[in-house]
C-alpha positions in Angstrom: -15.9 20.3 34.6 -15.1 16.6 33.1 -18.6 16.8 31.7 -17.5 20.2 30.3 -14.2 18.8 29.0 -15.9 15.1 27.3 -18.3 17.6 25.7 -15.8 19.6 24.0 -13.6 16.7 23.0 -16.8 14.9 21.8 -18.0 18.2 19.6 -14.2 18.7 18.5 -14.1 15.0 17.3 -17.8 15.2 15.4 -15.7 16.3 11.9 -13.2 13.5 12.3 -16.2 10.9 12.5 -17.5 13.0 9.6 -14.7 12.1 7.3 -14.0 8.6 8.9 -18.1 7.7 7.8 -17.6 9.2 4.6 -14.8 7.5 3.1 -16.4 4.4 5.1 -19.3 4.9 2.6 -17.0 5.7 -0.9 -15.2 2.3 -0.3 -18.6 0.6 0.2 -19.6 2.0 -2.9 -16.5 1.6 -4.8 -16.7 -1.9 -3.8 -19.9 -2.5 -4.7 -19.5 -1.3 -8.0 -15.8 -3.0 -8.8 -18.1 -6.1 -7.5 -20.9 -5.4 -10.4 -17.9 -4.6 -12.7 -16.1 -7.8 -12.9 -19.7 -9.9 -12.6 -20.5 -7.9 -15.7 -16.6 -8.9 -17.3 -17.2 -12.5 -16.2 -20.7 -12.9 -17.4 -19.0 -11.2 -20.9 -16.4 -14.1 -20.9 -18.5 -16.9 -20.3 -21.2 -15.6 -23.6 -17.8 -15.1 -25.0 -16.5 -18.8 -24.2 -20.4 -20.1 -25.7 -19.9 -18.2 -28.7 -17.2 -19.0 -29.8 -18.3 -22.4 -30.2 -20.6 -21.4 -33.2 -18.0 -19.4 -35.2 -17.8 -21.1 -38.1 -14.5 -19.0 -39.8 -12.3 -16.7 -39.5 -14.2 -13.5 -40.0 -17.6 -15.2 -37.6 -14.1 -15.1 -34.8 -13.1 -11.6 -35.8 -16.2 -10.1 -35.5 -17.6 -11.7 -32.3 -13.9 -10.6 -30.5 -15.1 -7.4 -31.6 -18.0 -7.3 -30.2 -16.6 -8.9 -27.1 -14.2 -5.6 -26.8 -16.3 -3.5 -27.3 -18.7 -4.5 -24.5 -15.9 -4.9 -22.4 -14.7 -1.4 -23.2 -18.2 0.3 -22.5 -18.6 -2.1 -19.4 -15.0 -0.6 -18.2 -16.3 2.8 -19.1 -19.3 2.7 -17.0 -17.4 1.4 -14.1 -14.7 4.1 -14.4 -17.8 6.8 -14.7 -19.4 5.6 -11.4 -16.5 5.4 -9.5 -15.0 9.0 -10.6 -18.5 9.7 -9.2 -18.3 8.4 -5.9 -15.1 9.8 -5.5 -16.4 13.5 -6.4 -18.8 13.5 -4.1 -17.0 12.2 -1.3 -14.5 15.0 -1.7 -17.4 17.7 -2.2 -18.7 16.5 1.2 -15.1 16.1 3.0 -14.5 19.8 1.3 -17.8 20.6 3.3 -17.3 19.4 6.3 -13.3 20.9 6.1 -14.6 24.3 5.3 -17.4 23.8 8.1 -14.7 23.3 10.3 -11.9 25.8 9.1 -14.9 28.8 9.3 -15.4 27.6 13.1 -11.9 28.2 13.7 -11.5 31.6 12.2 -14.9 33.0 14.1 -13.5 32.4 17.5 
């Protein structure tokens, strides 16, 4: 009967530790990739911070900020791309495992 009773708890609990290792895994990505991110913005500043040694006027500056945006912007871009990513499919598996789960309870 307690073997009974640990079995069902454990099976009832099998979603739970589901949706605890799938968000566990979205914030190790997410992580890893805000990690790569700002690597990527610092490496951008430190070229930025050597090059600005050789501008010799105004418009060598204007242009090399300009450059300097817009690698910043696509490197932004990218990030924001891979982690709407992670996020989508760690809600297409939590809808999964939710519906899994709701379609139990309605056949009993």
């Amino acid at each position: 009967m307690f073997q009974d009773m640990t079995k069902k708890m454990s099976e009832s609990m099998e979603p739970f530790k589901d949706l605890v290792n799938i968000q566990t895994r979205m914030l190790e990505e997410l992580t890893r990739q805000q990690m790569e991110c700002t690597k990527s913005c610092i490496e951008a500043t430190i070229q930025q911070t050597k090059e600005l040694q050789k501008c010799q006027t105004p418009n060598d500056l204007l242009t090399l900020q300009q450059a300097y945006a817009k690698e910043l912007e696509e490197t932004l871009k990218a990030a924001s791309n891979e982690n709407l990513k992670a996020l989508h499919d760690a809600r297409d598996e939590i809808e999964k495992i939710t519906k899994g789960a709701f379609d139990a309870f309605a056949s009993k």
